[in-house]
N, C-alpha and C positions, 0 to 999 in steps of 0.2 A: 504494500500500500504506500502511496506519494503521499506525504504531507506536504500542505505547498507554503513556502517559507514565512514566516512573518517575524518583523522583530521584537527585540528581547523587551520584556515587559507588557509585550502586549498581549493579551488572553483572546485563544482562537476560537470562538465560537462553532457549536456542531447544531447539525440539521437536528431538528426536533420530530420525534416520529411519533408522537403520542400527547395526548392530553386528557384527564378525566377529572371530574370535579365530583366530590364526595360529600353528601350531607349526613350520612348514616357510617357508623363503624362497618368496617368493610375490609377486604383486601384488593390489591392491585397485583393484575399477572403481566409480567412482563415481555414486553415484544420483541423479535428477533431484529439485531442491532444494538441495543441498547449497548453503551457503556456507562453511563448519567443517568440519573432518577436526581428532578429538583420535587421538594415536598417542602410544602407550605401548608401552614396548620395555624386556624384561629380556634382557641380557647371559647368557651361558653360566656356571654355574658350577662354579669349577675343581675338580679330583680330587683325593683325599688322598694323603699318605705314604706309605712303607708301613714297618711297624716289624723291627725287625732284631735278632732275639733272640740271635745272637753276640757283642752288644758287653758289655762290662762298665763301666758296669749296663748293663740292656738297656735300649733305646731304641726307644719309638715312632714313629711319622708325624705329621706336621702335619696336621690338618685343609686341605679348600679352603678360597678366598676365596669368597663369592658375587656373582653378578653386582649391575652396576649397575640403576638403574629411571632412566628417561629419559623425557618428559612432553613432547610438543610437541602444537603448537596451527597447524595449516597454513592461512591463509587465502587460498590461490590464486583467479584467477579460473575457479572450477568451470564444468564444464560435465560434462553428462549423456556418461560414457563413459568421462569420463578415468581415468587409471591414476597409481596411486604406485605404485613396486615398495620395497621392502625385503630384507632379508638377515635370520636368525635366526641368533644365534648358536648355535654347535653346545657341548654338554656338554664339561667338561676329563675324559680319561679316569686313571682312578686307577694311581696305580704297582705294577708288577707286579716291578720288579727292586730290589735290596738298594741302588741307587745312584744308583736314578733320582727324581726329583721328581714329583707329582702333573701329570697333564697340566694346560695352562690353559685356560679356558673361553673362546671367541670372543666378540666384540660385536657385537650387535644393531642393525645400520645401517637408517636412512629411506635410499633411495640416490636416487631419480628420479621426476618430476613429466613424464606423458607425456601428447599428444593425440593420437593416430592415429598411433600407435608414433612421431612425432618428440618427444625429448627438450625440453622447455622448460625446465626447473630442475634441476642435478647436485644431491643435496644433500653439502655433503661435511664437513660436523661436527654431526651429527646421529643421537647414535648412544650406547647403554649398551654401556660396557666390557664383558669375559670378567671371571670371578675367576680367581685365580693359584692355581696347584694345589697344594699342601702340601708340604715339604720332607722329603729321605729325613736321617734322624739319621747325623748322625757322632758319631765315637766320643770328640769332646771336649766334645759343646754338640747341647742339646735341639734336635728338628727345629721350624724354626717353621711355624706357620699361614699358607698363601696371602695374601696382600693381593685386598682388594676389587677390582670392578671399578670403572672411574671413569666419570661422568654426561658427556657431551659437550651443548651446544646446546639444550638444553630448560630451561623453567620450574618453579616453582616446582610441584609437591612433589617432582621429580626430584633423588636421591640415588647417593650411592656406595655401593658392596656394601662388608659388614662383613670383617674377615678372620676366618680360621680359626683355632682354638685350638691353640697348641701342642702338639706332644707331650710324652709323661710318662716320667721314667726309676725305675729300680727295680732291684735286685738280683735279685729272682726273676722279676718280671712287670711290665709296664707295658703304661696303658692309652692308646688312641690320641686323639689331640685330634678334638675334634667339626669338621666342616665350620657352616655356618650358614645361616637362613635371607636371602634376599634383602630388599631395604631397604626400607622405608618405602613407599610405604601398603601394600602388600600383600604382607605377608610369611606367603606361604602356602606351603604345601606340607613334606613333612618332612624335616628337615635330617637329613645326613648322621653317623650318630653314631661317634664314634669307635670301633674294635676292642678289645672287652674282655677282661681278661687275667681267669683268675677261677683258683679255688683248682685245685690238680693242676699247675699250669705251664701250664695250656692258654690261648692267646692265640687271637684270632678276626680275621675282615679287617676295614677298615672298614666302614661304610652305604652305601650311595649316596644323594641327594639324588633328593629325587622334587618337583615345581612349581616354579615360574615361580625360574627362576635359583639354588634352592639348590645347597650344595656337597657334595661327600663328605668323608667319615670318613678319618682315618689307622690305620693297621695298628697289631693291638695287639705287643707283644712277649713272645714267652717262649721257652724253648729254644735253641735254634740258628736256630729255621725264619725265615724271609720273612713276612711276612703282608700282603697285600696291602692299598691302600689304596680308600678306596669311588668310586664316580664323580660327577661334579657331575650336574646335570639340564639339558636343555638351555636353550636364551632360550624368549623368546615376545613376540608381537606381539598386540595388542587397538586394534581401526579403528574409531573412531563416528563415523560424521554428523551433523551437525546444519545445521539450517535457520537455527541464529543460535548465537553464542557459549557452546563447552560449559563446563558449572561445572568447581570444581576437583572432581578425583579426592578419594574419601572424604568431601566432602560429602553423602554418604547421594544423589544425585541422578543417577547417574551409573547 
């Protein structure tokens, strides 16, 4: 085989022969060609507050944290068949009780490098955190925002998820803190927006998060009521092939 030359420092890109996008725990079989497998994994992001219009002042929910994004690059010796399996993180579900905290969103694990169902490689730090799901307010101090999820074992552009916005307090009404979108490069999908309290006393629950690792909204506050906090969205998984070393993510090549 010709390699055709290129100079020192510079990284040669290879054809890409494969692409599959994963919402569910699953494995990937591998296509003939490969030497490259890039895996990108968002973390679950967590669930919001919920706001608690009995307190004086009233108090809202925390927004979730968003999951982490985790970037690996597998250069195993491929062969035509083989299996990676992984895990998806599952959604943090949002709080439904005056005392409960936003649920937390799981992490999005690489788990195994398989031929003929015998295991060759466990992987075991390879993997985007859950975000942490939003705090229910107590009656002396604002509910805060979930924490991110955290990056395990991948390169460069792999990130931690942002946290969630605190809640808001207020005498009559209070609005609930936003969840957020997932980190770097691909911060898609719409974040969870906090419960809004608006004129009349009337408060609303939070958002949910919809794409890759956003979080939900915290509850807004007014009245006596509960108001529920929104839910994160679940991970996700994205598997390319390539026949020689993939570029970085968001260099436009991907």
């Amino acid at each position: 085989m010709i390699i055709p030359n290129f100079k020192l420092g510079q990284t040669r890109h290879g054809r890409k022969i494969d692409e599959v996008v994963f919402a569910i725990s699953n494995s990937y079989t591998v296509p003939p060609g490969t030497t490259h497998l890039s895996v990108e994994m968002w973390g679950g992001g967590g669930g919001g507050g919920p706001g608690r219009g009995a307190l004086s002042p009233k108090r809202s929910g925390g927004g979730g944290g968003s999951g982490a994004y985790t970037y690996v690059v597998l250069t195993e010796d491929f062969k035509k068949g083989d299996t990676v399996t992984f895990t998806v993180g599952d959604a943090g579900v949002g709080a439904t009780s005056a005392t409960t905290n936003g649920g937390a969103g799981t992490a999005t694990s690489l788990d195994t490098y398989e031929r003929d169902k015998d295991i060759l490689i466990t992987y075991t730090n390879k993997n985007a955190g859950g975000g942490q799901g939003g705090q229910y307010p107590r009656s002396n101090a604002d509910a805060a925002g979930g924490a991110g999820g955290l990056t395990n074992g991948g390169i460069v552009p792999s990130s931690n998820g942002y946290a969630g916005a605190s809640g808001t307090n207020n005498i009559v009404c209070a609005n609930g803190g936003d969840g957020v979108n997932p980190s770097f490069p691909y911060p898609t999908g719409a974040i969870g927006l906090g419960g809004v309290c608006s004129l009349g006393d009337i408060a609303a629950a939070g958002g949910s998060g919809t794409g890759r690792g956003a979080s939900g909204g915290g509850g807004g506050a007014s009245g006596s009521s509960v108001f529920n906090g929104g839910s994160g969205a679940s991970g996700e998984v994205v598997i390319k092939a390539y026949g020689y070393y993939p570029p970085v993510p968001n260099e436009g090549l991907l």
